[in-house]
VOPAGU-2260 file (C-alpha; in pm, 1 decimal, decimal comma):
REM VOPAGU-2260
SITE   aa  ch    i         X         Y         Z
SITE  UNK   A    0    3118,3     577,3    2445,0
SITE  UNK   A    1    2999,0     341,8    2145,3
SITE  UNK   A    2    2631,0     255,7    2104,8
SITE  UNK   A    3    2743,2     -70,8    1931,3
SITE  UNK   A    4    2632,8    -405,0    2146,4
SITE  UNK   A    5    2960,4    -582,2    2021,8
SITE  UNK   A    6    3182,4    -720,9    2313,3
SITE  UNK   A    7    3598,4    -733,3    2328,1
SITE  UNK   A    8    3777,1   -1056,0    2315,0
SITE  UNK   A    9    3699,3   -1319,6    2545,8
SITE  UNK   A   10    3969,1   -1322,2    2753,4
SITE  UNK   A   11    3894,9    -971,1    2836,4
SITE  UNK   A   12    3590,7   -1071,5    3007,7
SITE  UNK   A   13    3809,1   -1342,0    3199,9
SITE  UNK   A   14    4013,2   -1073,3    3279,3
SITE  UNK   A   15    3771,3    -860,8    3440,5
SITE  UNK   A   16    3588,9   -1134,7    3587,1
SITE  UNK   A   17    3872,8   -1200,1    3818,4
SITE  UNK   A   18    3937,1    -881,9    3844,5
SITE  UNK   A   19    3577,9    -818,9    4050,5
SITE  UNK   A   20    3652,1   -1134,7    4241,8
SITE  UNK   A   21    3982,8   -1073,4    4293,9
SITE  UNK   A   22    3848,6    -690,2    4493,5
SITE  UNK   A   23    3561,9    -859,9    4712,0
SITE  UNK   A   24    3779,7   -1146,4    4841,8
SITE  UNK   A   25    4091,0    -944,0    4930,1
SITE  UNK   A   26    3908,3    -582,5    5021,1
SITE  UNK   A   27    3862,6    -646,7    5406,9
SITE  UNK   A   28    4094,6    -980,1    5450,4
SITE  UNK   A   29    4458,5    -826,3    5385,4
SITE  UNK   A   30    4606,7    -458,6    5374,2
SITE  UNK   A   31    4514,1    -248,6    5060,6
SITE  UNK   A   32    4377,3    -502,2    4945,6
SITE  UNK   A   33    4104,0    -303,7    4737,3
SITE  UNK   A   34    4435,7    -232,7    4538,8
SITE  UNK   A   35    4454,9    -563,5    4367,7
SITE  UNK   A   36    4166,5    -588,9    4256,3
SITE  UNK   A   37    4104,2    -257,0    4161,2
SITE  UNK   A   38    4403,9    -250,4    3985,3
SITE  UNK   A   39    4300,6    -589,4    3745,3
SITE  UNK   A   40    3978,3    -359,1    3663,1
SITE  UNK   A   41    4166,1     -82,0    3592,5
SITE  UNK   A   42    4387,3    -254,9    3355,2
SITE  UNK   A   43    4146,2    -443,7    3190,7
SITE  UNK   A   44    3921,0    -117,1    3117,1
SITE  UNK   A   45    4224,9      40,8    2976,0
SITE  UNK   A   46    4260,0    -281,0    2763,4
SITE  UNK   A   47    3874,8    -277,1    2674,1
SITE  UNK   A   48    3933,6      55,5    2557,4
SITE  UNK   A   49    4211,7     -20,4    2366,4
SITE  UNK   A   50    4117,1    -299,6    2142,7
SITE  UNK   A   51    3768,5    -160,4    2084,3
SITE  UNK   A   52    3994,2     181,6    1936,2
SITE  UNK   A   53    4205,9     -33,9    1728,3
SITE  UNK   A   54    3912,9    -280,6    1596,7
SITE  UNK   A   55    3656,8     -42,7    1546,3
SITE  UNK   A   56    3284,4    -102,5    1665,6
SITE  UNK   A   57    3238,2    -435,2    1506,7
SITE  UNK   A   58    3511,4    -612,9    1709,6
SITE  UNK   A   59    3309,9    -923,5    1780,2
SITE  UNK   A   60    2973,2   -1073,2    1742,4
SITE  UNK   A   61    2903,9   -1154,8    2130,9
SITE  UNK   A   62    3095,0   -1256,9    2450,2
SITE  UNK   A   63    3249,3   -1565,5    2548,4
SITE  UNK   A   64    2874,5   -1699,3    2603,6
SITE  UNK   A   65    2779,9   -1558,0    2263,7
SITE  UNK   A   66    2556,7   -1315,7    2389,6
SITE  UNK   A   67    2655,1    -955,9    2348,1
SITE  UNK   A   68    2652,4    -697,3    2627,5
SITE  UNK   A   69    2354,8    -448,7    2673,1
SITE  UNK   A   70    2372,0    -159,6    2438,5
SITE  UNK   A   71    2554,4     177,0    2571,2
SITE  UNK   A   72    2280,5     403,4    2756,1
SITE  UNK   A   73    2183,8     744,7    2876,4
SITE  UNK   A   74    2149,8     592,0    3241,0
SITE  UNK   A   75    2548,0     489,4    3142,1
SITE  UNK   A   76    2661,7     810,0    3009,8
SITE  UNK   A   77    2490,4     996,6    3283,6
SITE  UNK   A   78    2698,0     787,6    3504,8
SITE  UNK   A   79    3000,4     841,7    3357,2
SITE  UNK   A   80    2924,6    1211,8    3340,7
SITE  UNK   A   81    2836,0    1291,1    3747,4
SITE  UNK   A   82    3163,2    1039,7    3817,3
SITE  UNK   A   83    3346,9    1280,3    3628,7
SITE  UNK   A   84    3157,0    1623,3    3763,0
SITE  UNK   A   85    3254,7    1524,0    4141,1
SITE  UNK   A   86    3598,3    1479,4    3987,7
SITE  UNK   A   87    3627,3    1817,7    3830,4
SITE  UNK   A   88    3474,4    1975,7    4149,3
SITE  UNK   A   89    3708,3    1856,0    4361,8
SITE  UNK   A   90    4019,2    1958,5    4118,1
SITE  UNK   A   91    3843,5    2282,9    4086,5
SITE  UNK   A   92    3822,5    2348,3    4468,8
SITE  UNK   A   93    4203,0    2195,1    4540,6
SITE  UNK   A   94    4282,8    2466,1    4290,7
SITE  UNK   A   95    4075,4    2762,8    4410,4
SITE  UNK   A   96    4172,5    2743,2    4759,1
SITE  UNK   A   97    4536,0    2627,0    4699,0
SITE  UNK   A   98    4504,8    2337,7    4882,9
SITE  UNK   A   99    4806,2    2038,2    4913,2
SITE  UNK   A  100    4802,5    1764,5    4621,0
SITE  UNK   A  101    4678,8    1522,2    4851,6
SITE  UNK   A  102    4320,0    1625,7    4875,3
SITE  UNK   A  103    4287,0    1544,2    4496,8
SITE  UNK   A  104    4395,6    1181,2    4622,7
SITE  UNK   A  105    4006,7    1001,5    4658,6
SITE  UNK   A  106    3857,5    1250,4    4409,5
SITE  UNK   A  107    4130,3    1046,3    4202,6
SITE  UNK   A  108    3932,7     766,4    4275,6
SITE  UNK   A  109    3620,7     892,2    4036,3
SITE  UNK   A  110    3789,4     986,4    3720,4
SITE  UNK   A  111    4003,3     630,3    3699,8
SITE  UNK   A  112    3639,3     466,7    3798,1
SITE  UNK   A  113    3517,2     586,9    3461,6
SITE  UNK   A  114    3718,2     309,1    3251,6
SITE  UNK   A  115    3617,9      72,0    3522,1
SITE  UNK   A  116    3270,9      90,6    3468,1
SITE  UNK   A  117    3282,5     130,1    3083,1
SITE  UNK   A  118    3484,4    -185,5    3091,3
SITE  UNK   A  119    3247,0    -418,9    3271,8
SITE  UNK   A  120    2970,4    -292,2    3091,1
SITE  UNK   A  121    3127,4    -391,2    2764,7
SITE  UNK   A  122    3237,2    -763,1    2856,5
SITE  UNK   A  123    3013,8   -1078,3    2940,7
SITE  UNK   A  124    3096,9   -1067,6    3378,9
SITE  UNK   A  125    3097,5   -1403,0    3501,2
SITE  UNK   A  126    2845,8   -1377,6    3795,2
SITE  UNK   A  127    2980,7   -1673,9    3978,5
SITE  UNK   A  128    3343,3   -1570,2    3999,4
SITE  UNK   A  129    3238,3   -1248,6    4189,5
SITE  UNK   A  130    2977,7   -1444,1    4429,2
SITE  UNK   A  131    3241,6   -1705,5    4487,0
SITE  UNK   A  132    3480,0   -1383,5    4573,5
SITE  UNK   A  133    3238,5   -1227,2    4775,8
SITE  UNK   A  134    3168,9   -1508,1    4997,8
SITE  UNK   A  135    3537,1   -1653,9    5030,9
SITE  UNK   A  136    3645,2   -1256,7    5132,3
SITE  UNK   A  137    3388,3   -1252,9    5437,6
SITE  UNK   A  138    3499,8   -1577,5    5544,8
SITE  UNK   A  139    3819,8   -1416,5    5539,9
SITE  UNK   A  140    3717,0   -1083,7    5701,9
SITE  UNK   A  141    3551,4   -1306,9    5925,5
SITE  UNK   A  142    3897,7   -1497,0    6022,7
SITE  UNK   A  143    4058,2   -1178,8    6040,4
SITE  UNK   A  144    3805,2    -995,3    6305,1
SITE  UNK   A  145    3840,2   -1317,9    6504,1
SITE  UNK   A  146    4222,8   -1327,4    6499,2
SITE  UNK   A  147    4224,7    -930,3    6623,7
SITE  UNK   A  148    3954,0    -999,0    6883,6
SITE  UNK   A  149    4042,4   -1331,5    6986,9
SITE  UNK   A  150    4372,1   -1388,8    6930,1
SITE  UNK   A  151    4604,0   -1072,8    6978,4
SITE  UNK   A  152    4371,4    -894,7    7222,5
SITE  UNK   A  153    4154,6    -622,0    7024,7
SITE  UNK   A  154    3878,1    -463,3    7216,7
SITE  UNK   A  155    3680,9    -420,4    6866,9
SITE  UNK   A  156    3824,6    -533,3    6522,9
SITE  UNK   A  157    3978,8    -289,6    6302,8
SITE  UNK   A  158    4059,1    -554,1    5933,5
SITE  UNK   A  159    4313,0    -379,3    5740,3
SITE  UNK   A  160    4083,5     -54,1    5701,9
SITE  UNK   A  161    4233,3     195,0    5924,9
SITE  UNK   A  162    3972,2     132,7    6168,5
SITE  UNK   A  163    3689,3     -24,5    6289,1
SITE  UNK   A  164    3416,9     203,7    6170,9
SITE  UNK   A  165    3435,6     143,1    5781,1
SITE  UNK   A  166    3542,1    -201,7    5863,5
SITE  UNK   A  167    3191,4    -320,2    5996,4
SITE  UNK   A  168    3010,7     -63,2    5751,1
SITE  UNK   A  169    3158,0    -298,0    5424,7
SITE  UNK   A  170    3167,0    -607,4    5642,2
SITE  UNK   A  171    2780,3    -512,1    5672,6
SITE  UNK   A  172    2690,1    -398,3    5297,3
SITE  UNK   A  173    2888,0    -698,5    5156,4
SITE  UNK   A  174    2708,0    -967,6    5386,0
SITE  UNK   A  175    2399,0    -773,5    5302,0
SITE  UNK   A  176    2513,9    -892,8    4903,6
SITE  UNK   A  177    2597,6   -1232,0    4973,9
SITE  UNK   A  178    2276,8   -1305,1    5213,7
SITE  UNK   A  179    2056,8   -1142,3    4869,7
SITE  UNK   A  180    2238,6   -1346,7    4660,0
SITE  UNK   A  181    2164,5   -1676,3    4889,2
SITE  UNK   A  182    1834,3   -1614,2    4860,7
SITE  UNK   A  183    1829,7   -1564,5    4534,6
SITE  UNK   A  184    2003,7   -1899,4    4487,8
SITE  UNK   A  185    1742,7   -2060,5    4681,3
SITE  UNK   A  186    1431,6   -1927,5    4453,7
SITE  UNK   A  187    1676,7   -2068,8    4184,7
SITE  UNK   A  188    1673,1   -2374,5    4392,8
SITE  UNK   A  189    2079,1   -2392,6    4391,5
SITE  UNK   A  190    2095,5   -2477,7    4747,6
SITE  UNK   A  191    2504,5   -2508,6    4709,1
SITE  UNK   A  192    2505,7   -2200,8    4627,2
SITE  UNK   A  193    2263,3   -2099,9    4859,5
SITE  UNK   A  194    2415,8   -2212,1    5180,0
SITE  UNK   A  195    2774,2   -2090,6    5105,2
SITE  UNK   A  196    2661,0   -1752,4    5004,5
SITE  UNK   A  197    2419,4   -1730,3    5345,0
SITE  UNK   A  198    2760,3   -1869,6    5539,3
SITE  UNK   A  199    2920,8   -1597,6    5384,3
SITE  UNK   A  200    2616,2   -1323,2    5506,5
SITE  UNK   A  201    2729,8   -1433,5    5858,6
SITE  UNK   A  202    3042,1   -1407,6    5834,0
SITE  UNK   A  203    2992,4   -1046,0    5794,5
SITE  UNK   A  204    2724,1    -997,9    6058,7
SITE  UNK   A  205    2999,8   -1166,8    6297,3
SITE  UNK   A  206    3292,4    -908,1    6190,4
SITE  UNK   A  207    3035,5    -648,2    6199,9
SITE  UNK   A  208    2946,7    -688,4    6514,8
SITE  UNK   A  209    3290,4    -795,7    6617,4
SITE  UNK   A  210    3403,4    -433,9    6559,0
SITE  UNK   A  211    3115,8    -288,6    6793,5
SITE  UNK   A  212    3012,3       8,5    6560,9
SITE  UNK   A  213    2700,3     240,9    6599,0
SITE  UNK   A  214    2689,3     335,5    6269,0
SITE  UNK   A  215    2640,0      74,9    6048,9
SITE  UNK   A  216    2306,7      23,2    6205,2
SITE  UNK   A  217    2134,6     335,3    6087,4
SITE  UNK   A  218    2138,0     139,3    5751,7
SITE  UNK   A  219    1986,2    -185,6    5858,8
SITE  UNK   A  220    1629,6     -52,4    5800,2
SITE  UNK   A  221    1701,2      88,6    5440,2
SITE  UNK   A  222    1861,5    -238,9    5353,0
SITE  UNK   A  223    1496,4    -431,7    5489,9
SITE  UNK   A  224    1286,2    -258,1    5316,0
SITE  UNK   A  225    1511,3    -294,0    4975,4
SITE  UNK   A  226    1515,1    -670,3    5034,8
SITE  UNK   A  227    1138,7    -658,2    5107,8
SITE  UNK   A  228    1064,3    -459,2    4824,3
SITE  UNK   A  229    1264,0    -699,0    4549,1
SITE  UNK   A  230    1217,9   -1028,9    4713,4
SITE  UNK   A  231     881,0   -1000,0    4892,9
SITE  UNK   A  232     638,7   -1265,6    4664,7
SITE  UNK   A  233     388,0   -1551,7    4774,0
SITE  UNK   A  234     623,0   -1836,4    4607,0
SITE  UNK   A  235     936,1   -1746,4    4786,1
SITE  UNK   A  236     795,3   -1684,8    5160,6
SITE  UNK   A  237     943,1   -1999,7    5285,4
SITE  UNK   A  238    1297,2   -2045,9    5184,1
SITE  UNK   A  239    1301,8   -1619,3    5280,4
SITE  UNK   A  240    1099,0   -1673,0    5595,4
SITE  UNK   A  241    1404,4   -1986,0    5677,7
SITE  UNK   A  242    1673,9   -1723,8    5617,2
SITE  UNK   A  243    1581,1   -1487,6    5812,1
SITE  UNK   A  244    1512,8   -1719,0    6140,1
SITE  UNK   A  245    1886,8   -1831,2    6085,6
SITE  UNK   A  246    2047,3   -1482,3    6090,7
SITE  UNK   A  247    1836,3   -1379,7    6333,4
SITE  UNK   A  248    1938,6   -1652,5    6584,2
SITE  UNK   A  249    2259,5   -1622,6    6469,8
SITE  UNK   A  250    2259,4   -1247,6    6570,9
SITE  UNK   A  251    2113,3   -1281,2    6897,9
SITE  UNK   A  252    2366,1   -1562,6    6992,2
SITE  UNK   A  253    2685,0   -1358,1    6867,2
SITE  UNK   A  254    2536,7   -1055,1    7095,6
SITE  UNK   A  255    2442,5   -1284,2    7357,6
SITE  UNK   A  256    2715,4   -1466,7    7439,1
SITE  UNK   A  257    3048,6   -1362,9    7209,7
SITE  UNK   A  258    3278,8   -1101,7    7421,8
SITE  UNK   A  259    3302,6    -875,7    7096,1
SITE  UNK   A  260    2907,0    -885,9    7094,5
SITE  UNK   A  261    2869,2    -803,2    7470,3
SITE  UNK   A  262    3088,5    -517,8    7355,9
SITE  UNK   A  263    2884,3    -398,0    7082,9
SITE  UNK   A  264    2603,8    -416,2    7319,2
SITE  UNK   A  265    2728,9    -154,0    7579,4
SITE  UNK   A  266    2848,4     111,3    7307,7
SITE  UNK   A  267    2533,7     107,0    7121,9
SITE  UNK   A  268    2363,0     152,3    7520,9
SITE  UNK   A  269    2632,7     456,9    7608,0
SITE  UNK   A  270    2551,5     672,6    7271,6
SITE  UNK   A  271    2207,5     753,2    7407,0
SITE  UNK   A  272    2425,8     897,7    7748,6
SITE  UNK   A  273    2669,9    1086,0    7539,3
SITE  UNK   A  274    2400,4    1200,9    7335,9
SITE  UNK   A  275    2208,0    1310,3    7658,2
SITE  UNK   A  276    2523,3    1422,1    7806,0
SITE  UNK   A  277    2593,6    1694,4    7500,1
SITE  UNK   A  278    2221,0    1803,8    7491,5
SITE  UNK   A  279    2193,5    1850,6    7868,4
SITE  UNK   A  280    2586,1    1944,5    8010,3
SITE  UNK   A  281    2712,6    2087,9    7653,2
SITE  UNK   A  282    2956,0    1804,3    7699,1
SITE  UNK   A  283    3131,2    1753,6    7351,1
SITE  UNK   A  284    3443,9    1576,5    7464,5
SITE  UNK   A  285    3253,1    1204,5    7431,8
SITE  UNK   A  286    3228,3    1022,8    7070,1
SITE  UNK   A  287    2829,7    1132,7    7032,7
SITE  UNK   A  288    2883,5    1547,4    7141,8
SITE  UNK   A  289    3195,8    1612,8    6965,4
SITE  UNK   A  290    3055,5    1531,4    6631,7
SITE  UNK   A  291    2717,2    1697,2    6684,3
SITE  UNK   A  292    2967,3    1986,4    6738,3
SITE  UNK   A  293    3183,9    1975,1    6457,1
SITE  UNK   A  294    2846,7    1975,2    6293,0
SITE  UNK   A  295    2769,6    2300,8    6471,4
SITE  UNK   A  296    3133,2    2484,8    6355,8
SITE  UNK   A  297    3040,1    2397,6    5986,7
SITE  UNK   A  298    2742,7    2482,9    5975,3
SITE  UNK   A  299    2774,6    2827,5    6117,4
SITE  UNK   A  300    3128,6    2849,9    5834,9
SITE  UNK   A  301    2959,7    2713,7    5551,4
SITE  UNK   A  302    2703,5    3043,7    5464,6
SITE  UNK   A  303    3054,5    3278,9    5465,1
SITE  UNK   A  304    3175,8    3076,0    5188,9
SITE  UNK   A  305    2842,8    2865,3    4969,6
SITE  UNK   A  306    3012,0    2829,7    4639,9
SITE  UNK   A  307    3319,8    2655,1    4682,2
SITE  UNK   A  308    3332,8    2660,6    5061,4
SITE  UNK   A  309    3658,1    2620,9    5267,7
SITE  UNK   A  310    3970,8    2519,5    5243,9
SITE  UNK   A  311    4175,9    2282,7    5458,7
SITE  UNK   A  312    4417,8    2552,3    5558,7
SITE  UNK   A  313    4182,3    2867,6    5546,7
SITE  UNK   A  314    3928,5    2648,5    5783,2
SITE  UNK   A  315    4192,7    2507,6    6037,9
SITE  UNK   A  316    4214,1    2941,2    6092,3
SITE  UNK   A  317    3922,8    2992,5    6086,0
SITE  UNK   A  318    3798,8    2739,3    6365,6
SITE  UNK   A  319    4031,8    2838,5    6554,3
SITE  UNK   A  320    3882,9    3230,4    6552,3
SITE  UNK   A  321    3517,0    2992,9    6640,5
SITE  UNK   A  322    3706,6    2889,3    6989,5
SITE  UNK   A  323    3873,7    3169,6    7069,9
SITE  UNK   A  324    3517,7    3341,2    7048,7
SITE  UNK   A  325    3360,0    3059,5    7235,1
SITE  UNK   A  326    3092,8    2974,5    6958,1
SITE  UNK   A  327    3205,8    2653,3    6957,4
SITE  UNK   A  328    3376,7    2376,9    7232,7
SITE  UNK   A  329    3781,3    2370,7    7211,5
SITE  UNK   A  330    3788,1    2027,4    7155,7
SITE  UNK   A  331    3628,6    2045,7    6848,8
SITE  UNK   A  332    3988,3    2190,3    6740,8
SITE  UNK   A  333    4120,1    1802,7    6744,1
SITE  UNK   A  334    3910,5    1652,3    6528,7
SITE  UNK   A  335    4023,7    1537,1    6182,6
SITE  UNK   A  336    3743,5    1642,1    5997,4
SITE  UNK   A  337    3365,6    1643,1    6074,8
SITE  UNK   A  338    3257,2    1302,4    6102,9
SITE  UNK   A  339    2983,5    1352,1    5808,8
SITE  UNK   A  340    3031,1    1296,9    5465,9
SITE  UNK   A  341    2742,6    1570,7    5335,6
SITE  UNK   A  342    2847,9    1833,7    5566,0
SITE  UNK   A  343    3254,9    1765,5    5517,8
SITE  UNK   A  344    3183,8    1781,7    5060,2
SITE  UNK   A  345    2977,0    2103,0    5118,7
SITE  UNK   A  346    3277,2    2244,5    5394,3
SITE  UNK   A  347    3546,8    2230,3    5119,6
SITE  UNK   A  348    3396,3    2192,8    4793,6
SITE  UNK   A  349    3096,1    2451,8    4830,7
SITE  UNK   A  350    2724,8    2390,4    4716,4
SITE  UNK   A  351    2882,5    2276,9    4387,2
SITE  UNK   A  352    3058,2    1946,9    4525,9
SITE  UNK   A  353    2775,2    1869,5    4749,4
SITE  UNK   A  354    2531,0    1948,8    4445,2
SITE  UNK   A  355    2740,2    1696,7    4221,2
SITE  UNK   A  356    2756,2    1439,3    4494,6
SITE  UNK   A  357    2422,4    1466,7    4593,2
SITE  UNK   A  358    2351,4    1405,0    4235,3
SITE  UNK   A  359    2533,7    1088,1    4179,7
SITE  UNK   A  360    2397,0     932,5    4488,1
SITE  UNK   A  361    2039,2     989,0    4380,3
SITE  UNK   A  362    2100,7     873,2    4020,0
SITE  UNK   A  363    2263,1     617,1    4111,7
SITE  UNK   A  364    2008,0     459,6    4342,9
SITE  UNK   A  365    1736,1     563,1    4133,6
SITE  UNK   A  366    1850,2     348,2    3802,6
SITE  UNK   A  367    1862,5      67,9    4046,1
SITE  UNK   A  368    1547,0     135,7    4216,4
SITE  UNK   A  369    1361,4     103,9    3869,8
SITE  UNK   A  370    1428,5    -265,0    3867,3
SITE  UNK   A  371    1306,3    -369,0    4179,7
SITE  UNK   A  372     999,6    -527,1    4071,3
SITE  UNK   A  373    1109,4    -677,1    3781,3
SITE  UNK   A  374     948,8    -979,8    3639,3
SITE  UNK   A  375    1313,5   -1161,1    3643,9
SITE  UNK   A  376    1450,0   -1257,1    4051,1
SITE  UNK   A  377    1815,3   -1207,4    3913,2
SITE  UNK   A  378    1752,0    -832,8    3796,4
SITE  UNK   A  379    1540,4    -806,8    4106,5
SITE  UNK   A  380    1797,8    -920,2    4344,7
SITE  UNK   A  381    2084,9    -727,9    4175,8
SITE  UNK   A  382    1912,2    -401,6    4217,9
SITE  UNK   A  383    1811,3    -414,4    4547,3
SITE  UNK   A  384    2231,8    -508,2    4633,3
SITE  UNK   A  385    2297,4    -164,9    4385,3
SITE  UNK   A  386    2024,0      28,9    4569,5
SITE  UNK   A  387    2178,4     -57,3    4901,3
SITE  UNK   A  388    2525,9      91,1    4802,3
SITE  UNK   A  389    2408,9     443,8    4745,7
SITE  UNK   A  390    2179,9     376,6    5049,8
SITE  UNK   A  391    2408,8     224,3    5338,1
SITE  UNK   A  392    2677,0     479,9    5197,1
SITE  UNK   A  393    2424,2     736,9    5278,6
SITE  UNK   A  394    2330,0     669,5    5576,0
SITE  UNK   A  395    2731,2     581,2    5669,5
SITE  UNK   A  396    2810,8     929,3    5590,2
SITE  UNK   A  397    2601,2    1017,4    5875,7
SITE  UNK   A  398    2815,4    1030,4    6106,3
SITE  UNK   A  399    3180,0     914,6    5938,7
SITE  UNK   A  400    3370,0    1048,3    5648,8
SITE  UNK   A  401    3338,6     726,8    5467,3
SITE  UNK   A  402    3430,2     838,2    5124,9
SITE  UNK   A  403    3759,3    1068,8    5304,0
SITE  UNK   A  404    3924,9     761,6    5313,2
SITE  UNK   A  405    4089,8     533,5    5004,9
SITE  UNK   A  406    3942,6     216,3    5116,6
SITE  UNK   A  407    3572,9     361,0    5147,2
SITE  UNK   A  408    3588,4     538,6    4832,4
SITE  UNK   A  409    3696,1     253,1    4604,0
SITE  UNK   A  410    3474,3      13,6    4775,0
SITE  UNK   A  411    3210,0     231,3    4677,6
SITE  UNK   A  412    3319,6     335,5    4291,2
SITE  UNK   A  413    3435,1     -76,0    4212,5
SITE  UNK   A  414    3138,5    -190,4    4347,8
SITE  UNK   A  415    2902,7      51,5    4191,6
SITE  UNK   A  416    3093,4     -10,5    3850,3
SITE  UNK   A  417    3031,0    -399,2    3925,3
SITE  UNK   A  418    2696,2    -386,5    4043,1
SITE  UNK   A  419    2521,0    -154,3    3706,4
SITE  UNK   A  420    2739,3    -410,3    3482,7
SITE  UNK   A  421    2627,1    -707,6    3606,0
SITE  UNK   A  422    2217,0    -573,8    3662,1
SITE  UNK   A  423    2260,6    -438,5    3316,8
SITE  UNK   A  424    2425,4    -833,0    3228,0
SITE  UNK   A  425    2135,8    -958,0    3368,0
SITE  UNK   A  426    1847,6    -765,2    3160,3
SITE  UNK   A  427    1998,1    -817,0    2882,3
SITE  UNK   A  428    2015,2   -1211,0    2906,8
SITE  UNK   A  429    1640,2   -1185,9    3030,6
SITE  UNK   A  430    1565,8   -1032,6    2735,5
SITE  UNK   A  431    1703,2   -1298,5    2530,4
SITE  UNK   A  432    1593,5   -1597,8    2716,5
SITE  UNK   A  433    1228,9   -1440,2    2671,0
SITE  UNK   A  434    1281,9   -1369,2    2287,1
C-alpha cells in the first residue's frame, strides 16, 4: 500500500461514507442486509484502488475537507497482513482435508475486507453519516424485535440474523457505539446529537433483551471498563453520571415489566440449573451441558491432529467412533458445530488458524487500546467502540460460533475496517487542529 497522505476524489469519500451508513442502518433491520452496505464498501475500495493506480501517488492534495488522510502505517499493513493470514489458513485447511467449497465461504469474508479497509483509510469518512446510520438502524432493529415479539407472536426475537443469539450480541455492541458516541456528543456539548444517539443505545438494550440471550452478557463488563477507561475524567462526571441513571432505569423497567424481559429473566435464572444439571447428572441434552460437551469431544480430537486439525467430514467419523465408545454423550452427535469460536478455528484449521486468529484479535484490540487515554475525547471515544469489537467478539465466541456465520463475520470485518479508519480520521485532524 502507498505511504503517500494524498486522498482519491471527493466523491469517493461520499461514496464510502454512505457506504458505512448504508451497513449499520440496514445490518439488523432487513434480511442480508449487511450485503448492501458491504457491497457500497466493497465497490468503492475497488474504485479507491483504481484511480489511485491510474493517477499515481499524487492524485490529490487532501479530501473533500482539504485535509488529507493519515499516512499508510505498520499498525495498517499488519492489519492487512493477519486479515489475509486467517484467509490463507482457512484455504489451506479446505484444501488439506478436502473439504466442500463452502467452508471457504466466511474465510471469503477476510480477503475482500482487505480493499475495504484500505479504502476508508484513504478517503476523508464523514463521521456523521455513519452515527446518523447507526442510530436510525437500532431504531429499526428496535421496530423489528418489537414486531416479532409483539406483533406475530415470537417467544424471543430473532431480526433477520438466523437467530436470536447474534441478533442481541450486535444489537448489544452497536448500542454500546451509539451510547459512546452520545456521550461523546455531550462532552462536545451537541445535545441533538446526544439524545438521538443515547435513543439509539436503547433501542439496542430493548432488542437485546427482547431476544433473551445469555451470552451477550459475558461482555457487558469488558465493555464498562473500556468506557471507564476512555471516558472516566473530573469534567465529564455529570453528563456520564446522567447517562448512565437513564439506561439503567431503562433496563430495569424493560426487565421488570416487558414480557420479552420477564423472558430474559428466567433463561438467564435456568443456565445456572442446566449448568448444575451437567456437572451433577452428566445431563448434556439442555442448552448449558451439551456445549460444555461438545467442548469435551474437541478437546480430547484436537491433540490427534494440532497442525491443521480436522476436517468437517473426517470429524463427523470420527465423533461418531467418541459415542460409540461412550467418551462422550450421543447427543453431542446433533450439534452443528461446537458452540465456541476458539475451540471450533483450532478443530478444523489446527494450531495455525487459531494462531492467526488469535493474532488478529489481539492486534487488533491492542492498536485501539493505545488510544484510550488520549488527550483528544473523539480519539478516546473511538477506541474504546474499536476495543470493544475484538472484545465483545471474544467473549461472544464463548459460547457461539459467531464468526461461522455470514452475518457475524462481516459485522465484525466492516466494522473493524470502519472503526481503525475513522480513529485513524480522527488523529490525524487532532493533529492538525493542534498544529
Amino acid at each position: 500500500m502507498p505511504s503517500s497522505p494524498a486522498a482519491p476524489p471527493a466523491w469517493l469519500s461520499t461514496w464510502m461514507s454512505a457506504g458505512a451508513a448504508l451497513f449499520f442502518l440496514l445490518m439488523l433491520s432487513v434480511p442480508s442486509g449487511y450485503s448492501i452496505g458491504g457491497g457500497v464498501l466493497l465497490l468503492g475500495g475497488l474504485a479507491v484502488w483504481w484511480t489511485a493506480r491510474r493517477a499515481g501517488r499524487g492524485i490529490q492534495a487532501g479530501g473533500p475537507d482539504g485535509l488529507a488522510p493519515a499516512p499508510w502505517t505498520a499498525e495498517d499493513r499488519t492489519l492487512c497482513a493477519l486479515l489475509l493470514a486467517v484467509f490463507a489458513i482457512n484455504v489451506l485447511a479446505v484444501l488439506w482435508h478436502g473439504d466442500s467449497g463452502k467452508y471457504l465461504d466466511q474465510g471469503a469474508r477476510y480477503l475482500l475486507a482487505v480493499p475495504i479497509l484500505a479504502g476508508l483509510r484513504r478517503i476523508r469518512l464523514r463521521l456523521g453519516w455513519v452515527a446518523a446510520g447507526l442510530a436510525l438502524g437500532l431504531f429499526a432493529t428496535a421496530g423489528v424485535a418489537a414486531w416479532q415479539t409483539l406483533g406475530i407472536g415470537y417467544e424471543r426475537a430473532t431480526g433477520f440474523v438466523t437467530s436470536a443469539i447474534p441478533f442481541a450480541d450486535m444489537a448489544l455492541t452497536m448500542g454500546f457505539w451509539s451510547l459512546m458516541g452520545a456521550a461523546l456528543a455531550a462532552i462536545q456539548r451537541r445535545w441533538a446529537w446526544s439524545a438521538l444517539l443515547l435513543a439509539g443505545a436503547l433501542a439496542g438494550l430493548y432488542a437485546m433483551i427482547a431476544a433473551a440471550t445469555r451470552g451477550s452478557l459475558v461482555a457487558l463488563p469488558v465493555l464498562l471498563v473500556l468506557a471507564a477507561v476512555a471516558l472516566l475524567r473530573r469534567a465529564h462526571l455529570r453528563p456520564l453520571l446522567a447517562g448512565i441513571a437513564l439506561l439503567a432505569a431503562a433496563a430495569a423497567i424493560a426487565l421488570a415489566v416487558l414480557p420479552a424481559g420477564q423472558i430474559a429473566e428466567s433463561r438467564y435464572a435456568a443456565a445456572l440449573d442446566e449448568w448444575r444439571a451437567y456437572s451433577q447428572q452428566g445431563d448434556a441434552s439442555n442448552n448449558v451441558g451439551s456445549r460444555l460437551e461438545a467442548w469435551k469431544a474437541a478437546l480430547i480430537s484436537i491433540p490427534e491432529r494440532p497442525l491443521l486439525g480436522w476436517g468437517h467430514t473426517q470429524y463427523d467419523a470420527h465423533l461418531q467412533t467418541l459415542i460409540e465408545a461412550e467418551r462422550v454423550a450421543p447427543f453431542v452427535g446433533t450439534l452443528s458445530n461446537t458452540h465456541n469460536q476458539f475451540i471450533e478455528i483450532w478443530l478444523h484449521q489446527g494450531s495455525l488458524g487459531l494462531i492467526a486468529f488469535l493474532a488478529l484479535l489481539i492486534a487488533s484490540f491492542w492498536y485501539f487500546c493505545r488510544r484510550l487515554r488520549a488527550p483528544e475525547p473523539a480519539v478516546r471515544v473511538l477506541a474504546c467502540c474499536g476495543a470493544a469489537l475484538p472484545a465483545a467478539f471474544a467473549a461472544y465466541g464463548l459460547t457461539q460460533v459467531i464468526l461461522g456465520r455470514n452475518n457475524g463475520v462481516m459485522f465484525f470485518l466492516v466494522s473493524l475496517a470502519v472503526l481503525w479508519a475513522a480513529l485513524r480520521q480522527a488523529e490525524r485532524d487532532a493533529a492538525e487542529t493542534a498544529a
